[in-house]
C-alpha positions as CSV (number, residue, x, y, z in Angstrom):
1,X,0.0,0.0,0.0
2,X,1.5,3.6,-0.8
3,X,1.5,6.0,2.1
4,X,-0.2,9.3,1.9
5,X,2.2,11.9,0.1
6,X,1.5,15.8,-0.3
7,X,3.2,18.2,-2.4
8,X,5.3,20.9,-1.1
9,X,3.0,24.1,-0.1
10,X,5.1,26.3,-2.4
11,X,3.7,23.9,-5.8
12,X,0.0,24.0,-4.1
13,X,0.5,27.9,-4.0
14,X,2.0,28.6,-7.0
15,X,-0.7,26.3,-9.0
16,X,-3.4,27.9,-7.1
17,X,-2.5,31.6,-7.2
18,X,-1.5,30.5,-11.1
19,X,-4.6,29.0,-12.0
20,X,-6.2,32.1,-10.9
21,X,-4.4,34.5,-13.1
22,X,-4.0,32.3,-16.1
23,X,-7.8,31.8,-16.3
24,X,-8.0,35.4,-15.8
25,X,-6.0,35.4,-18.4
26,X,-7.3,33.2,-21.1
27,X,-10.4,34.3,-20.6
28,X,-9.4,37.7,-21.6
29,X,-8.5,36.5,-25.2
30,X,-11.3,34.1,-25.2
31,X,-14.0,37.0,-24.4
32,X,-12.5,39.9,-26.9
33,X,-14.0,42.2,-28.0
34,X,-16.3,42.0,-25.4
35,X,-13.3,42.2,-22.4
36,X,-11.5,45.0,-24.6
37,X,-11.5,48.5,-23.6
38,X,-15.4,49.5,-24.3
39,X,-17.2,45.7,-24.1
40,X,-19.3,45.7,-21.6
41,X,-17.1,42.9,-19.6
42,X,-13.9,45.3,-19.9
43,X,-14.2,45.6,-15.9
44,X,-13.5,42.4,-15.0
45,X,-10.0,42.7,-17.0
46,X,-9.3,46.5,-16.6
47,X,-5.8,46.1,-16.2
48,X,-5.6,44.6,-19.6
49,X,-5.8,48.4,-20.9
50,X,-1.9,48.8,-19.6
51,X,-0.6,44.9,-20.8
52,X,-1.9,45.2,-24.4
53,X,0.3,48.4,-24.9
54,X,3.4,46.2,-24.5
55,X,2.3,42.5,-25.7
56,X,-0.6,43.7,-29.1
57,X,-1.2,40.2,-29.6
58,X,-4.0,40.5,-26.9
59,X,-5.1,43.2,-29.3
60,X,-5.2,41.2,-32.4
61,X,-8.7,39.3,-32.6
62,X,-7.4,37.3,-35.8
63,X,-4.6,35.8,-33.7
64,X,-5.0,32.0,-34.7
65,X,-2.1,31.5,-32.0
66,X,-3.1,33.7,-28.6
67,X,-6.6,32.1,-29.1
68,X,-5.1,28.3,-29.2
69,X,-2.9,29.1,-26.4
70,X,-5.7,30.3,-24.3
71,X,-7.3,27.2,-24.7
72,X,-4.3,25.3,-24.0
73,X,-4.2,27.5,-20.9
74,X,-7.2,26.4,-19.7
75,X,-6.5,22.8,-20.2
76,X,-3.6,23.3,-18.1
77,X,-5.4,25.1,-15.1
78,X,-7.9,22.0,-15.5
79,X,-4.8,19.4,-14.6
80,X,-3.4,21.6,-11.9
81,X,-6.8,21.5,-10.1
82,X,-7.0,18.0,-10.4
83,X,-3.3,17.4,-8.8
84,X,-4.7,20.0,-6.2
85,X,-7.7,18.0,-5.4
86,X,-5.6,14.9,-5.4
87,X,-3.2,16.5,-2.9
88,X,-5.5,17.1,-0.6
89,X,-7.3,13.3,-0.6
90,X,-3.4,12.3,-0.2
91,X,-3.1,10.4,-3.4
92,X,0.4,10.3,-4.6
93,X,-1.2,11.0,-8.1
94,X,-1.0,14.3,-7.1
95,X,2.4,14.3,-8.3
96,X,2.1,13.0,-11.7
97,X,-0.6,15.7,-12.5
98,X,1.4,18.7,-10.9
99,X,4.7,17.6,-13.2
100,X,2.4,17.0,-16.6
101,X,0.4,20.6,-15.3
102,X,3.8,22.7,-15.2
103,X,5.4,20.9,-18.1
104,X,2.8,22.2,-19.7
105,X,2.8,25.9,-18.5
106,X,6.5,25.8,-19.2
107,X,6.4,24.7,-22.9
108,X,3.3,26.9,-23.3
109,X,5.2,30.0,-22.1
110,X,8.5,29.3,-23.7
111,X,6.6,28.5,-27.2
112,X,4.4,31.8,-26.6
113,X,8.4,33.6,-26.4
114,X,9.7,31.3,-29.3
115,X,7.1,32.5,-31.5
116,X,7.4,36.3,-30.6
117,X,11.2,35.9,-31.2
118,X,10.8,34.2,-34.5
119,X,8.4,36.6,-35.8
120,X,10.8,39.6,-35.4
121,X,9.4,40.7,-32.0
122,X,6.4,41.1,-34.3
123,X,3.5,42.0,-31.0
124,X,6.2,43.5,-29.0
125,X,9.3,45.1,-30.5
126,X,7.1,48.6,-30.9
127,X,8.2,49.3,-27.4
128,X,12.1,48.6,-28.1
129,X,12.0,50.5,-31.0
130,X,10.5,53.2,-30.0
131,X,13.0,53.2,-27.0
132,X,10.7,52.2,-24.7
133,X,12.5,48.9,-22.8
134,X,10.7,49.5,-20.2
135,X,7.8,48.5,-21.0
136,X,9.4,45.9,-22.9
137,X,11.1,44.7,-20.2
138,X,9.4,44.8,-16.9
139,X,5.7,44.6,-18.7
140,X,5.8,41.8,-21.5
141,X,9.4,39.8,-20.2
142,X,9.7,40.2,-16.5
143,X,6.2,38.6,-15.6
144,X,6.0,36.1,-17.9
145,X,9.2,34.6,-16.9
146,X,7.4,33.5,-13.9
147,X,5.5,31.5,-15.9
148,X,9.2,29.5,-16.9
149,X,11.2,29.5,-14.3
150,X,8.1,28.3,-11.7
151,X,7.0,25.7,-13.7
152,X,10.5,24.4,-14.4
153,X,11.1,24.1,-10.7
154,X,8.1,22.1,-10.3
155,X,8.8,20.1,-12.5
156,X,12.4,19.4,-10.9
157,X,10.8,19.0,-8.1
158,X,7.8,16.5,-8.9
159,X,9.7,14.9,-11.9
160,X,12.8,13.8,-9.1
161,X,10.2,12.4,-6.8
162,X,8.6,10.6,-9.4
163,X,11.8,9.4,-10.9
164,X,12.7,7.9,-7.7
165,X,9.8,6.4,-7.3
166,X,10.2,4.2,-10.4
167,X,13.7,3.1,-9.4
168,X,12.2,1.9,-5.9
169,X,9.6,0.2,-7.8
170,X,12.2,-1.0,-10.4
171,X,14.7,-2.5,-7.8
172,X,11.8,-3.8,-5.8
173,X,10.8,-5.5,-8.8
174,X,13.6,-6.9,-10.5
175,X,15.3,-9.7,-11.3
176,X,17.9,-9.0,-8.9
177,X,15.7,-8.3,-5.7
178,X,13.4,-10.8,-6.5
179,X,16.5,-13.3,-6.7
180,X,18.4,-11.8,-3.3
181,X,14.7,-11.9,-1.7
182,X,14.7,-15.5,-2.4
183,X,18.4,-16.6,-1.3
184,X,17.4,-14.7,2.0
185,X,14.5,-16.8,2.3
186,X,16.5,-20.4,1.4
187,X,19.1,-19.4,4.2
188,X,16.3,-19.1,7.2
């Protein structure tokens, strides 16, 4: 029987508080126009006004890409809340969905930067040309980096627990331990 197993506080936070905001957040592309500056929803996602100065893909309503992503986003949320739910019924599961979760959030975010770079800084590089790195900067780079460098921890953290897990199971269950069980047993 497995023992009950709970993930460190710091991944139940940071998938919580992270849910929260990338829901937010995909639900802002998923709404437009009607969460846009003048949509009657634009309250609930006010701050948007500031963020789409520095990243206009959340501007462009033809964006095949930001609208996929959202989606993905919200697939994502769905797995953390799962490993969430699981961590609190104690079922070492947990772990799986918090690794396959973040992987996800990482890739997601480091795809979302691949495909700004590759396009020439096509959504963003307004504000660097115009001098503004600022914005560039602190607005559009600094918090989505979060949104790497958490989810790459996670999954350090989740992906050596579960990797360890296997080898246990894997000694446990080979050839070897089954024959050294068994030579144990014959010398009693």
């Amino acid at each position: 029987m497995v023992g009950r197993f709970y993930l460190p506080k710091w991944i139940v936070g940071w998938m919580f508080v992270s849910s929260l905001i990338v829901v937010w957040d995909a639900t802002y592309i998923l709404y437009r126009p009607r969460s846009m500056a003048g949509g009657d929803l634009f309250h609930i996602w006010g701050p948007y006004s500031n963020y789409i100065l520095a990243d206009k893909r959340y501007g462009d309503l033809q964006d095949g890409f930001g609208i996929a992503q959202s989606w993905l986003n919200l697939e994502e949320v769905a797995l953390a809340v799962v490993s969430i739910f699981l961590h609190f019924i104690g079922s070492p599961a947990a772990v799986f969905f918090a690794f396959v979760s973040n992987l996800m959030c990482f890739h997601k975010t480091v795809c979302y930067f691949l495909t700004e770079y590759c396009s020439g800084l096509e959504y963003t590089g307004h504000s660097l040309t115009s001098g503004d790195n600022f914005t560039f900067w602190v607005t559009f780079v600094l918090p989505s980096s979060f949104w790497v460098i958490i989810p790459l921890l996670v999954c350090y953290s989740t992906g050596s627990h579960i990797l360890a897990t296997l080898r246990k199971w894997h000694y446990e269950n080979s050839f070897e331990a089954k024959q050294a069980s068994t030579q144990a047993t014959k010398r009693k």
